[in-house]
N, C-alpha and C positions, 0 to 999 in steps of 0.2 A: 571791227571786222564785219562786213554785208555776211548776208545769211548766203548760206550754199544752197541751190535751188537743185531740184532733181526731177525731172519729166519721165515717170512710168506710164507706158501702153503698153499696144497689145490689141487682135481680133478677141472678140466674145469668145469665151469660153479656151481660152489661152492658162489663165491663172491670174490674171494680173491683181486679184483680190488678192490673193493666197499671202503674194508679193509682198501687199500693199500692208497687210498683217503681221508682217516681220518685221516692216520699217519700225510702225507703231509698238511693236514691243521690245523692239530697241529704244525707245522714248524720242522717238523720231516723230516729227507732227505733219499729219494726213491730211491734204486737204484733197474731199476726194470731188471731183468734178461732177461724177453723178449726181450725188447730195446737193450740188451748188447749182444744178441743171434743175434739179426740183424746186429750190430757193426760188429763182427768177421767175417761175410761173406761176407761182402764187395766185388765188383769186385779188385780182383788179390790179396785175403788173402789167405792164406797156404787154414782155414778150408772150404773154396768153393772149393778150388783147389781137395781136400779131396773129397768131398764130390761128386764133378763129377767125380771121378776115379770109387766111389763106387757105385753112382743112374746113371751114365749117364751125360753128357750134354745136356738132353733134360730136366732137370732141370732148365737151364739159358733160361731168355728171349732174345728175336735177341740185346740187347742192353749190355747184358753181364752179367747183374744183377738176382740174385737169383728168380725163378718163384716159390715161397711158396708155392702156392697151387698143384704147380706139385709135389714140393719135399714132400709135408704133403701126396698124394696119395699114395706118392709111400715108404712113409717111415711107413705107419700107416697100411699097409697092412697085416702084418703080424710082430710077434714080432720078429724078426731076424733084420730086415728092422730098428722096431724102434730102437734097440738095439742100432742098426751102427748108426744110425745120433747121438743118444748122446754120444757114443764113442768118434767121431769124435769131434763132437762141446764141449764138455763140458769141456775139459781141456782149450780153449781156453777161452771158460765164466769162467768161477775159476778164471782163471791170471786176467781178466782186474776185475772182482770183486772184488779180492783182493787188487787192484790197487785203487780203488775209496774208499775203506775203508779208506787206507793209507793218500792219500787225504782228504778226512774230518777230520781224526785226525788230522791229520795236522793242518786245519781248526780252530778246536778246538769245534767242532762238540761233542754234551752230546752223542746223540744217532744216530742207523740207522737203517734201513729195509732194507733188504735185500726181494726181491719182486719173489718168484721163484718156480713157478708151481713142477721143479723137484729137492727141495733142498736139499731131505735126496737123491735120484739116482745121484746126480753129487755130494755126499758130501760135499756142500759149507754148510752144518750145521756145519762146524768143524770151522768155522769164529764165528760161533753165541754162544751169553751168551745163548741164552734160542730159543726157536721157538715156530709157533702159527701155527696152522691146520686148515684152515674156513671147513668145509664138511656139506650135503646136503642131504636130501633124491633124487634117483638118476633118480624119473619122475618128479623133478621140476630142477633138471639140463639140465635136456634132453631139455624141455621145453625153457628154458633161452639156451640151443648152438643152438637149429634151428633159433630162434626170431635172436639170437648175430649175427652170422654168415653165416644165411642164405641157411644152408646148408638143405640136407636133414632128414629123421628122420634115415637113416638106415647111413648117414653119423655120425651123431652125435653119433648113437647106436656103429659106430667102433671109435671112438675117445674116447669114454667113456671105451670102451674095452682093449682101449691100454694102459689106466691110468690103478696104483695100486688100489686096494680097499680099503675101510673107514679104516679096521683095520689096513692097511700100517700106515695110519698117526696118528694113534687113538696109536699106540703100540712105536712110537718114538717124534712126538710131545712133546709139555711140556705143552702146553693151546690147548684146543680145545673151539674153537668156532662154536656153527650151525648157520644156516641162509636159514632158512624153509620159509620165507616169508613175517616174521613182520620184516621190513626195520626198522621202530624207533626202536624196541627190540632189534636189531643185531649193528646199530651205537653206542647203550646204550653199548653192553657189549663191542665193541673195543675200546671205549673210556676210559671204568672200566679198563682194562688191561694196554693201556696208561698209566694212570695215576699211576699203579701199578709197572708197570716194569720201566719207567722210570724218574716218578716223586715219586718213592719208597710211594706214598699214598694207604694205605689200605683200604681206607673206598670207 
């Protein structure tokens, strides 16, 4: 039996961790997209190498290593900007995605999550049987990236701007789930789904 694939997204600050922490304590295995975006830049990977041809070396800190919050400034600026970094980066997230699938099948792994803020823009939905959408009303996300991240409110207001809109995920998605607030409500319904997609239980 091939492994069940599962594509969770979601805008910043939606919940899709929250989510992504229920799979995993179902003994469900997390492969989360962020982490595997960190992987590939590595000091002396091709997509860092990339990446300071197109933002600069004032991206790297004095130790060599990728400065995230320079490159988020400078890639969230405007949509050209974001465009390039996922250009750059997301064929290299796909291959090792693909790669840790292949691994757990291996495994003999029933299911997986695939954990990925942009899963329908880098088309890693084409891995997945089905996919899952957390979204939000968008002055309780705002709310949850300044608290998360610490940022400002006119920060959070351009990170919010650089993401698609609810109907991006609402129009390709397969499940939508919200998560406006009530925490027990919103664990209740990804565990419903759990239980639905990969332990085939309807009730």
């Amino acid at each position: 039996m091939s492994i069940f694939v599962i594509g969770l997204t979601g805008p910043t600050g939606a919940g899709k961790s929250v989510a992504a922490e229920i799979f995993a304590q179902q003994n469900i295995p997390v492969i989360n997209a962020d982490l595997v975006a960190r992987e590939v830049v590595l000091p002396g990977s091709r997509a860092l190498k990339m990446l300071c041809e197109r933002f600069s070396e004032k991206i790297l800190n004095p130790d060599g290593t990728l400065n995230r919050k320079e490159l988020a400034a400078r890639a969230f600026k405007d949509k050209e900007s974001t465009q390039a970094i996922n250009r750059i980066t997301h064929p290299f997230i796909i291959e090792r995605i693909n790669q840790r699938i292949r691994e757990l099948e291996a495994k003999g792994e029933r299911a997986v999550l695939i954990d990925a803020p942009l899963l329908f823009e880098a088309e890693a939905d084409k891995f997945c049987n089905t996919t899952i959408a957390i979204l939000a009303d968008i002055n309780i996300r705002l709310e949850r990236i300044i608290k998360r991240d610490n940022i400002t409110k006119q920060q959070a207001i351009e990170r919010i701007k650089s993401q698609k809109p609810d109907d991006f995920y609402r129009s390709r998605a397969d499940h939508i789930i919200y998560n406006n607030g009530d925490l027990k409500a919103f664990r209740q319904s990804v565990a419903n789904i759990i239980s639905k997609l990969v332990y085939n239980n309807e009730d």
